[in-house]
N, CA, C and O atoms as a GROMACS GRO file, in nm:
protein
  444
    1UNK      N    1  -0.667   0.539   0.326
    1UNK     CA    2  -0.614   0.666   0.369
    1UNK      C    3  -0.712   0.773   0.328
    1UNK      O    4  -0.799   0.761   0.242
    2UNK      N    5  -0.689   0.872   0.398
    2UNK     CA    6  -0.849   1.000   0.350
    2UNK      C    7  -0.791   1.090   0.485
    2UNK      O    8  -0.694   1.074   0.558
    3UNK      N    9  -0.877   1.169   0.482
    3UNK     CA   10  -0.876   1.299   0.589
    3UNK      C   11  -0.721   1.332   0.648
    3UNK      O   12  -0.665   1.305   0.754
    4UNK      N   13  -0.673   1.421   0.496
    4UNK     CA   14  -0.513   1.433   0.537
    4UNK      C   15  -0.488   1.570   0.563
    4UNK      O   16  -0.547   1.671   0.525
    5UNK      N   17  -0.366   1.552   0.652
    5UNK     CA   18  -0.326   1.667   0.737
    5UNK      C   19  -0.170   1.693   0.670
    5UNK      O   20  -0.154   1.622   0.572
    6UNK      N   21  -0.072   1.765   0.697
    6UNK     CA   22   0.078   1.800   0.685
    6UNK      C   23   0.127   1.718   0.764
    6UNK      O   24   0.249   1.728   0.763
    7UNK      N   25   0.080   1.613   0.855
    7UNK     CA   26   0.226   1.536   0.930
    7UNK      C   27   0.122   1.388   0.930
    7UNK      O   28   0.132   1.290   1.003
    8UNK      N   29   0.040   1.412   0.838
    8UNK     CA   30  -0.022   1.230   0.805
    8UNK      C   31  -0.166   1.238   0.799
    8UNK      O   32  -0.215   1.342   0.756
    9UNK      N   33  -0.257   1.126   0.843
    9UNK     CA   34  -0.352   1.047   0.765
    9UNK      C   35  -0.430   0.994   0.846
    9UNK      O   36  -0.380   0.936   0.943
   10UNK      N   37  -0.580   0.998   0.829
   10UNK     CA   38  -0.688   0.912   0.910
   10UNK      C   39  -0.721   0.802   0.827
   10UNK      O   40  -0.808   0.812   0.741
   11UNK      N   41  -0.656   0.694   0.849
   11UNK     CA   42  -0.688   0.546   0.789
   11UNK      C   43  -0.868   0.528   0.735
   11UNK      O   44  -0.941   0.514   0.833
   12UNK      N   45  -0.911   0.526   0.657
   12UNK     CA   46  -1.020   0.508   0.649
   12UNK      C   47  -1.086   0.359   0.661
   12UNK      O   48  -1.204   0.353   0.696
   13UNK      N   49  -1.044   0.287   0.645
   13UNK     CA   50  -1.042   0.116   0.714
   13UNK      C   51  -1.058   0.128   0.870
   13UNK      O   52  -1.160   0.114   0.937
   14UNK      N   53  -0.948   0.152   0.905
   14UNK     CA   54  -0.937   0.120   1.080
   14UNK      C   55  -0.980   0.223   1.172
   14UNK      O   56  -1.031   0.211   1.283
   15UNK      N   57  -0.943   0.347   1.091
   15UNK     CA   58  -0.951   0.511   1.166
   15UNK      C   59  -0.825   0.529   1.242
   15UNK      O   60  -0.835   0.608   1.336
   16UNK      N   61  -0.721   0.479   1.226
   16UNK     CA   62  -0.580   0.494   1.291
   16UNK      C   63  -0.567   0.611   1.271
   16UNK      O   64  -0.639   0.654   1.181
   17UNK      N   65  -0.474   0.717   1.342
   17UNK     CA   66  -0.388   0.820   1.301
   17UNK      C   67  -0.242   0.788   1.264
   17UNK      O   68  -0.166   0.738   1.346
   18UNK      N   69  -0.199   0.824   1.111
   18UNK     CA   70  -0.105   0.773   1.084
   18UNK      C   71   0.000   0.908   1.031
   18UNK      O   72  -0.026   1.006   0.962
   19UNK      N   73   0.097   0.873   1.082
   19UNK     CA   74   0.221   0.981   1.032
   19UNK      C   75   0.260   0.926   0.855
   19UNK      O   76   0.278   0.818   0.799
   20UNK      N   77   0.260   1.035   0.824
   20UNK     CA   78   0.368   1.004   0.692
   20UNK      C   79   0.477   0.952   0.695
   20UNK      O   80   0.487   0.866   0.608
   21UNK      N   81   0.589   0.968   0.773
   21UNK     CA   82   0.701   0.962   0.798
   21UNK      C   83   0.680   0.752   0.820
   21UNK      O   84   0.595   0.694   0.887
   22UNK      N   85   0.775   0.698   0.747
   22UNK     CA   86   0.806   0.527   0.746
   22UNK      C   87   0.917   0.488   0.779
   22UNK      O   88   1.009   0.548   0.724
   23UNK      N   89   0.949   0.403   0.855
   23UNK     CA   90   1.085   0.384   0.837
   23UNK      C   91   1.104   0.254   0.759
   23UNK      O   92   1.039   0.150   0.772
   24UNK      N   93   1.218   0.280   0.667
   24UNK     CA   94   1.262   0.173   0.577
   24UNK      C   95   1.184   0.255   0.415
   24UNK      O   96   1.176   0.187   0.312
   25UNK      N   97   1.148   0.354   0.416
   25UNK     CA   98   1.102   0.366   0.276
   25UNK      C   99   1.111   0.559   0.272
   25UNK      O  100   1.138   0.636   0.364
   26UNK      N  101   1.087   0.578   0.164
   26UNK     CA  102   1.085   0.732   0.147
   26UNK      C  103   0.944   0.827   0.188
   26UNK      O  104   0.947   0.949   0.203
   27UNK      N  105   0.811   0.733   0.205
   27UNK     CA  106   0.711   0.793   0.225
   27UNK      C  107   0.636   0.680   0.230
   27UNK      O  108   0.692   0.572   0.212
   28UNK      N  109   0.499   0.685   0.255
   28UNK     CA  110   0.424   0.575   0.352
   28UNK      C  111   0.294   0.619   0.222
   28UNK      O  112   0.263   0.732   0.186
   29UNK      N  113   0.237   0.475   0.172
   29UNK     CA  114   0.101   0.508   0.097
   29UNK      C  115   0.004   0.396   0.159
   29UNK      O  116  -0.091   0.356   0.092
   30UNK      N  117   0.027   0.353   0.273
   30UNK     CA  118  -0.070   0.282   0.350
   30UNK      C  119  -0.091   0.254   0.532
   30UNK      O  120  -0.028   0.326   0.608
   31UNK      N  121  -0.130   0.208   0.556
   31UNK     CA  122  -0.150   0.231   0.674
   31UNK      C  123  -0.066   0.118   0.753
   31UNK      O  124  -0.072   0.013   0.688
   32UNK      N  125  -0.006   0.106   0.846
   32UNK     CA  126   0.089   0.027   0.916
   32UNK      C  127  -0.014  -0.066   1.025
   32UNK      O  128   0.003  -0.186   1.044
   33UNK      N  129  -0.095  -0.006   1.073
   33UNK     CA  130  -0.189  -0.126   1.128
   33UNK      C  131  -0.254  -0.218   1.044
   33UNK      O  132  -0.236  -0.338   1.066
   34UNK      N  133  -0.342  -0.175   0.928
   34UNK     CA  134  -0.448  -0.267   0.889
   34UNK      C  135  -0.393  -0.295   0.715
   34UNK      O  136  -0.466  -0.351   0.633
   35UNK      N  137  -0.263  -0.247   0.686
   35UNK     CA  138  -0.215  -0.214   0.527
   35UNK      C  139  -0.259  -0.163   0.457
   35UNK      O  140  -0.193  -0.131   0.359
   36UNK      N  141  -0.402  -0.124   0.468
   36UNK     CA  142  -0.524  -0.048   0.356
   36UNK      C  143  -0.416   0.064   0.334
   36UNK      O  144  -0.325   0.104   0.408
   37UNK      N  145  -0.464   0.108   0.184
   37UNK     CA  146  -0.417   0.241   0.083
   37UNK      C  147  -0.535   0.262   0.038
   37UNK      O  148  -0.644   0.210   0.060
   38UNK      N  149  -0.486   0.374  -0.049
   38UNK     CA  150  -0.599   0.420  -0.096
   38UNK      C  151  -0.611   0.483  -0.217
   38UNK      O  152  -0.578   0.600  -0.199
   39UNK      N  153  -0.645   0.464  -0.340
   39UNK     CA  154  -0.617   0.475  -0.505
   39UNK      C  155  -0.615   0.601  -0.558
   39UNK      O  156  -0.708   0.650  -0.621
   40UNK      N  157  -0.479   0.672  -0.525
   40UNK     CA  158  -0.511   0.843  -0.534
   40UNK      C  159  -0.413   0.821  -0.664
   40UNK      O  160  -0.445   0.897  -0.755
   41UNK      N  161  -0.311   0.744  -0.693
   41UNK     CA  162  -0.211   0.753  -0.832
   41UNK      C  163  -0.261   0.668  -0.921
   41UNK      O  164  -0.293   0.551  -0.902
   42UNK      N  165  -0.266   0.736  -1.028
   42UNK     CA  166  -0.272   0.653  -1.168
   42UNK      C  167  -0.195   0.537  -1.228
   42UNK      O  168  -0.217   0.416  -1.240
   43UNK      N  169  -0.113   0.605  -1.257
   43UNK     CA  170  -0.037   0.522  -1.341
   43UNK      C  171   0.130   0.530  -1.308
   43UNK      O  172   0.195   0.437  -1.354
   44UNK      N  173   0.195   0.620  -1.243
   44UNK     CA  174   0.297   0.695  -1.208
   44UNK      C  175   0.308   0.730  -0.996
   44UNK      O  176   0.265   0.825  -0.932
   45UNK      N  177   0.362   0.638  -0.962
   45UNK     CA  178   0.346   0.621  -0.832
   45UNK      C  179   0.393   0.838  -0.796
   45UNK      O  180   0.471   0.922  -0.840
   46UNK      N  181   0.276   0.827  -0.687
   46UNK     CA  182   0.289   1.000  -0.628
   46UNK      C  183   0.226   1.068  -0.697
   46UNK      O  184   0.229   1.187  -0.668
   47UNK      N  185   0.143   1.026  -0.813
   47UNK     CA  186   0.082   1.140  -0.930
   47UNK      C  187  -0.035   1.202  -0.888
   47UNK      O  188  -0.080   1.297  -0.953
   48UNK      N  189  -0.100   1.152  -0.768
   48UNK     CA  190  -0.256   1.163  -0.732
   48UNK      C  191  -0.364   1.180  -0.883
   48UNK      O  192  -0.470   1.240  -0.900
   49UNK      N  193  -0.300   1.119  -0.952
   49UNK     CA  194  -0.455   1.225  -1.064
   49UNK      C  195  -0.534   1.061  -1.133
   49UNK      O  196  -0.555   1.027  -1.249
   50UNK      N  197  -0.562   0.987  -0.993
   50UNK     CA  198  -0.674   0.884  -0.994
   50UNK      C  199  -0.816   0.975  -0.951
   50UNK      O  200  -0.839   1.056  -0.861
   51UNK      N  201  -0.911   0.910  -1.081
   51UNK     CA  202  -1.028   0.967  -1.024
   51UNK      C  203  -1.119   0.863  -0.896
   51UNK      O  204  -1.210   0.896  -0.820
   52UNK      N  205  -1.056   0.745  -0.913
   52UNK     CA  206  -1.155   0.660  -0.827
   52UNK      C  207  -1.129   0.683  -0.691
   52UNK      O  208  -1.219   0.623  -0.633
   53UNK      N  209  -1.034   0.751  -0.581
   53UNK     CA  210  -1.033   0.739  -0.455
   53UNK      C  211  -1.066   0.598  -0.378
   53UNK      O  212  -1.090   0.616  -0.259
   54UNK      N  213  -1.072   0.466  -0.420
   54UNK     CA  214  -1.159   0.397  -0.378
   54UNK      C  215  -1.049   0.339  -0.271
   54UNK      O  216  -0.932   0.369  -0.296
   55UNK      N  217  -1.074   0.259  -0.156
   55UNK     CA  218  -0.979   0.211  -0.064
   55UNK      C  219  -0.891   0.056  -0.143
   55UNK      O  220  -0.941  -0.045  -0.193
   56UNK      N  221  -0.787   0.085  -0.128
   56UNK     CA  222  -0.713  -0.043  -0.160
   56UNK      C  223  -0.688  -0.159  -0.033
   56UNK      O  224  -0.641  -0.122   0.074
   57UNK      N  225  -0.719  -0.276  -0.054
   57UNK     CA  226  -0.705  -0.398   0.039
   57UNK      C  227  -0.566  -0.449  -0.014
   57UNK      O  228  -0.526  -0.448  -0.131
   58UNK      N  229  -0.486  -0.506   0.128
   58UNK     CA  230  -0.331  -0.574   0.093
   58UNK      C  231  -0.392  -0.732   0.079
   58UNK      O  232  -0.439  -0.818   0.154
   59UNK      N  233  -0.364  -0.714  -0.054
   59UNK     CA  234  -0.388  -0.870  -0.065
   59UNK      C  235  -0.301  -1.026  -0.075
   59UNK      O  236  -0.345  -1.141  -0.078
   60UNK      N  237  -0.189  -0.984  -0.078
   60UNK     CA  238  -0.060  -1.028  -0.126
   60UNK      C  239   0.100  -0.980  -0.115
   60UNK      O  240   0.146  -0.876  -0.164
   61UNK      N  241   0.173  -1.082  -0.038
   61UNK     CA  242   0.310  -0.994  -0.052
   61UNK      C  243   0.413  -1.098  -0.123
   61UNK      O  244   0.411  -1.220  -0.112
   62UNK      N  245   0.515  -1.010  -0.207
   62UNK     CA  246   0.602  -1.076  -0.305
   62UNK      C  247   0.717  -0.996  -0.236
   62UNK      O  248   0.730  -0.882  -0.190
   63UNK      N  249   0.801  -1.117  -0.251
   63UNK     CA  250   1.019  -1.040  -0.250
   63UNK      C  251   1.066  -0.988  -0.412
   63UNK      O  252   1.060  -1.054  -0.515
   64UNK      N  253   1.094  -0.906  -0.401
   64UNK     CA  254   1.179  -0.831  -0.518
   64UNK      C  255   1.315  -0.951  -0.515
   64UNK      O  256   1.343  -1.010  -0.410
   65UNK      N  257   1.392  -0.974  -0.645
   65UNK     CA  258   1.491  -1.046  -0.628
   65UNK      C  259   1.615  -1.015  -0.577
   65UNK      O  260   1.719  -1.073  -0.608
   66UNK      N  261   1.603  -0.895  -0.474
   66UNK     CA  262   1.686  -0.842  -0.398
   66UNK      C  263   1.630  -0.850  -0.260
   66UNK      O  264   1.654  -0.775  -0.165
   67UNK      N  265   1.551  -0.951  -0.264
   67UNK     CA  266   1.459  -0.987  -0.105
   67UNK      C  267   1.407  -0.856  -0.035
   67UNK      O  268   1.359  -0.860   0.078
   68UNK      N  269   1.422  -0.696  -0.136
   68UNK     CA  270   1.292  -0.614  -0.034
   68UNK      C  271   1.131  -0.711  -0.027
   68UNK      O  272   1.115  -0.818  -0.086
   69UNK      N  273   1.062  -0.666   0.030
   69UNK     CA  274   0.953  -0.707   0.070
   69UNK      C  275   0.847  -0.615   0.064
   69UNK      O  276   0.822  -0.520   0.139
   70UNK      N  277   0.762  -0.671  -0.079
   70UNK     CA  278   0.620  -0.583  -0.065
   70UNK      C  279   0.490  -0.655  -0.038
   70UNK      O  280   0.465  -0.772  -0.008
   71UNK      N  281   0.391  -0.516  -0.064
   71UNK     CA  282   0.265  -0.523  -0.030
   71UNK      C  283   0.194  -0.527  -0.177
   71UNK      O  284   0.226  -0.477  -0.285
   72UNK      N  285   0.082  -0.609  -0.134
   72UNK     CA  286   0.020  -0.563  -0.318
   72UNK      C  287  -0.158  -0.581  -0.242
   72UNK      O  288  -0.240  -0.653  -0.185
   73UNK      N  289  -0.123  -0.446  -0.303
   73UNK     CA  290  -0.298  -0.378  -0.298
   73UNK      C  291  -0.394  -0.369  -0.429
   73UNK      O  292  -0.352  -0.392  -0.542
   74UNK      N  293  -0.511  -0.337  -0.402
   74UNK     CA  294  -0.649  -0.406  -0.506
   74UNK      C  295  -0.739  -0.330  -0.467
   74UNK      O  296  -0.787  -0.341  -0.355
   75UNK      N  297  -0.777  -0.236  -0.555
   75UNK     CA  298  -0.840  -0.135  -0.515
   75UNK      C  299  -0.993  -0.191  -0.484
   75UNK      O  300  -1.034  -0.254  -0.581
   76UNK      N  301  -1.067  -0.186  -0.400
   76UNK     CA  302  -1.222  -0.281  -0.390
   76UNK      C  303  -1.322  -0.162  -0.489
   76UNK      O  304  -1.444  -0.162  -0.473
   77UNK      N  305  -1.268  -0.081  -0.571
   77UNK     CA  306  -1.367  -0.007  -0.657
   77UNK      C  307  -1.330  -0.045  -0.793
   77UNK      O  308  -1.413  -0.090  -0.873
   78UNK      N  309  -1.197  -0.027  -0.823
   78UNK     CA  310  -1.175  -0.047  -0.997
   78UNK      C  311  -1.139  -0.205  -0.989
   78UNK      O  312  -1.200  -0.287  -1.058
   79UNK      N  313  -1.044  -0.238  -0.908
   79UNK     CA  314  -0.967  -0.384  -0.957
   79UNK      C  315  -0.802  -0.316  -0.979
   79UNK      O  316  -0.715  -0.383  -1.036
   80UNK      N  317  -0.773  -0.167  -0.924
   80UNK     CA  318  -0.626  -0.140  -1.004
   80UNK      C  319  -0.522  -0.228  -0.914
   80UNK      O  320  -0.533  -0.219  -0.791
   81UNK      N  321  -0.434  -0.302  -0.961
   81UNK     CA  322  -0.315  -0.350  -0.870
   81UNK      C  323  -0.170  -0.267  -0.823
   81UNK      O  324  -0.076  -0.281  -0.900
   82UNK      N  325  -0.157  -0.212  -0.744
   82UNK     CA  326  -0.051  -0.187  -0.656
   82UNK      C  327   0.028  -0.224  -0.590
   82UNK      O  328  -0.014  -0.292  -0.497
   83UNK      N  329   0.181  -0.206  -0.596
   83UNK     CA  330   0.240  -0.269  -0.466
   83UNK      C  331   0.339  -0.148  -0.454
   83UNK      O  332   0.372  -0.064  -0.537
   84UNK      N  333   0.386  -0.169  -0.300
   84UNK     CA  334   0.485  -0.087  -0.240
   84UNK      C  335   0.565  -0.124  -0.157
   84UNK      O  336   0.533  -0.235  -0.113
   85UNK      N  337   0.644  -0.090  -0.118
   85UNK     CA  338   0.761  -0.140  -0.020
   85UNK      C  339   0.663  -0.107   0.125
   85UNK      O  340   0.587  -0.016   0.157
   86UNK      N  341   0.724  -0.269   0.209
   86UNK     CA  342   0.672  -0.239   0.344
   86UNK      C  343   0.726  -0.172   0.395
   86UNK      O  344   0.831  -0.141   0.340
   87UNK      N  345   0.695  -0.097   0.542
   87UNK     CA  346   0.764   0.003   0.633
   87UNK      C  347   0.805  -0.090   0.764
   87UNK      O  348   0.748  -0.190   0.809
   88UNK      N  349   0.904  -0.034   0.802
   88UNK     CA  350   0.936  -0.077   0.940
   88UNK      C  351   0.888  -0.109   1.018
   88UNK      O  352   0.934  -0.195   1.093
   89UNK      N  353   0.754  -0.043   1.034
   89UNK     CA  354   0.659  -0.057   1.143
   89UNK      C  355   0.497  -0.101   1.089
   89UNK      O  356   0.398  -0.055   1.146
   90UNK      N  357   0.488  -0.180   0.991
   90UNK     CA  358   0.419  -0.260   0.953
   90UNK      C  359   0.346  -0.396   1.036
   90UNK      O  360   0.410  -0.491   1.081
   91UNK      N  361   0.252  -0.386   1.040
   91UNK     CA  362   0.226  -0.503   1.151
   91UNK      C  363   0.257  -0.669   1.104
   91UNK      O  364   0.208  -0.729   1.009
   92UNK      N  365   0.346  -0.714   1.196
   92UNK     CA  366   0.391  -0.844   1.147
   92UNK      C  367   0.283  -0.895   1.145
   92UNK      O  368   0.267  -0.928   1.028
   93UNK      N  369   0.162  -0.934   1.224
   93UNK     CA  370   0.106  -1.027   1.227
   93UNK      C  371   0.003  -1.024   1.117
   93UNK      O  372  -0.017  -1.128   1.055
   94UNK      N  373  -0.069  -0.906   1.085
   94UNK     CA  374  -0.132  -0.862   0.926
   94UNK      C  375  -0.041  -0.936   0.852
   94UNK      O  376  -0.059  -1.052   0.817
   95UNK      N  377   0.054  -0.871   0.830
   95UNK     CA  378   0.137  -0.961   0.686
   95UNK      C  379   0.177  -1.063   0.712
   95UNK      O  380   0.219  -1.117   0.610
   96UNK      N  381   0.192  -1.139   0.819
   96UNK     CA  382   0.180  -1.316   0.793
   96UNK      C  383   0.085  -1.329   0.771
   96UNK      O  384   0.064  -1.450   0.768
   97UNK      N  385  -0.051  -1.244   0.736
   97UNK     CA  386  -0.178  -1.340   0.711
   97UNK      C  387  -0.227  -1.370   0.544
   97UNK      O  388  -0.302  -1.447   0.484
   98UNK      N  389  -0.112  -1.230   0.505
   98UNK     CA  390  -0.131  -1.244   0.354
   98UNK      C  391  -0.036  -1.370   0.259
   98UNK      O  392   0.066  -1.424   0.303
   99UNK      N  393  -0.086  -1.395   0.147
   99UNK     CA  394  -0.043  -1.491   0.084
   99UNK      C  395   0.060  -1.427  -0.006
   99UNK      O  396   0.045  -1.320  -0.065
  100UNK      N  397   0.188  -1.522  -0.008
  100UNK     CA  398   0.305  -1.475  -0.057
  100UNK      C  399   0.291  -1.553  -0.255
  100UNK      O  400   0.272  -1.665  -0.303
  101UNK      N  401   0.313  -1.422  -0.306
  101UNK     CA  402   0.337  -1.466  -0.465
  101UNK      C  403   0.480  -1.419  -0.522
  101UNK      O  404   0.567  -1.347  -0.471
  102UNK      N  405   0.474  -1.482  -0.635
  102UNK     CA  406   0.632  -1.465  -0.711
  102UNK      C  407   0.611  -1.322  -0.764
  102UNK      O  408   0.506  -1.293  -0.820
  103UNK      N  409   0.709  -1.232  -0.747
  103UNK     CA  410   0.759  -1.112  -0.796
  103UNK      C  411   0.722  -1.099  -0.957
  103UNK      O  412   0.635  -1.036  -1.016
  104UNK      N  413   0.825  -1.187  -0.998
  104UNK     CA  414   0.791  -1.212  -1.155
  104UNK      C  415   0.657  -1.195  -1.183
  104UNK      O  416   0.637  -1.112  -1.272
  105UNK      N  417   0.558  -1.246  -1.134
  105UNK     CA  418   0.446  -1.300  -1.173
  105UNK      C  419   0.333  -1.152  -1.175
  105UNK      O  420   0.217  -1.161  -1.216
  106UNK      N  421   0.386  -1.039  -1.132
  106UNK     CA  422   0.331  -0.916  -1.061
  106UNK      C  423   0.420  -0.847  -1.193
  106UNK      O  424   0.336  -0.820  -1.279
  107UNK      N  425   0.527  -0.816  -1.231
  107UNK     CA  426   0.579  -0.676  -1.288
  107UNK      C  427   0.536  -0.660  -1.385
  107UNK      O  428   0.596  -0.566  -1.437
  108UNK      N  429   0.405  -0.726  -1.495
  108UNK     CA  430   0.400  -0.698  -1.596
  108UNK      C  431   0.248  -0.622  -1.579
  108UNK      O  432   0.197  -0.539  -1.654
  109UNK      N  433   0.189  -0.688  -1.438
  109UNK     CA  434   0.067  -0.614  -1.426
  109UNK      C  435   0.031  -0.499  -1.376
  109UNK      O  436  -0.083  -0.456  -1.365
  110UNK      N  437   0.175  -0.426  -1.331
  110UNK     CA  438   0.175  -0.293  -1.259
  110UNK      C  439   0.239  -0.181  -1.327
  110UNK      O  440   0.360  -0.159  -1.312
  111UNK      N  441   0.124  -0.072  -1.440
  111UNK     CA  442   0.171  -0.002  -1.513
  111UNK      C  443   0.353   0.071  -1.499
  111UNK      O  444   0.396   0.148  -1.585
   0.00000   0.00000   0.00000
C-alpha cells in the first residue's frame, strides 16, 4: 500500500486502486487483489509509527478458533509478522495459494 488518498490506496505490488472501505472488517490494511500490506504499525495495529514502510507479502492463512479467517504478512524489509482479518472481496484464488497454519502457533509471535 503507498500513494494514499481520503477514499483509499495505490497498491504498490500490483498498482491496483484500492478503496478503504472492506466488507466483513472495520478497515482494509491490504490489498484485495494481490494481499500485499504494507509495514506502517508498530506494535499496536493503526499506530502508523513504523519506521520501515517496507511492503508486506501474505504468506500464510490461519482460522481463529471461532473460524474467522486470516492473512499473515512478512514484511520483505524487517521480517515483522502480521495478520489481519480477510475482507469480503479478497481474491479467492490468491488465498487458496497460500499455506494454511495453526492459529495457536502465530499468537505468541504477534506483539
Amino acid at each position: 500500500m503507498n500513494t494514499q488518498n481520503l477514499n483509499g490506496f495505490r497498491c504498490v505490488n500490483c498498482g491496483a486502486s484500492i478503496s478503504y472501505e472492506a466488507p466483513g472488517t472495520k478497515n482494509r490494511n491490504h490489498c484485495p487483489k494481490c494481499l500485499y500490506s504494507k509495514h506502517v504499525d508498530s506494535y499496536i495495529p493503526g499506530d502508523r509509527n513504523s519506521d520501515c514502510k517496507g511492503n508486506m507479502a501474505p504468506i500464510k492463512i490461519c482460522f481463529k478458533e471461532d473460524g474467522e479467517q486470516l492473512v499473515v504478512h512478512k514484511c520483505n524489509n524487517c521480517g515483522f509478522i502480521r495478520w489481519n482479518r480477510i475482507a469480503g472481496d479478497d481474491d479467492e484464488n490468491v488465498l487458496e495459494t497460500l499455506p494454511i497454519v495453526d492459529y495457536k502457533s502465530l499468537k505468541d509471535k504477534q506483539p
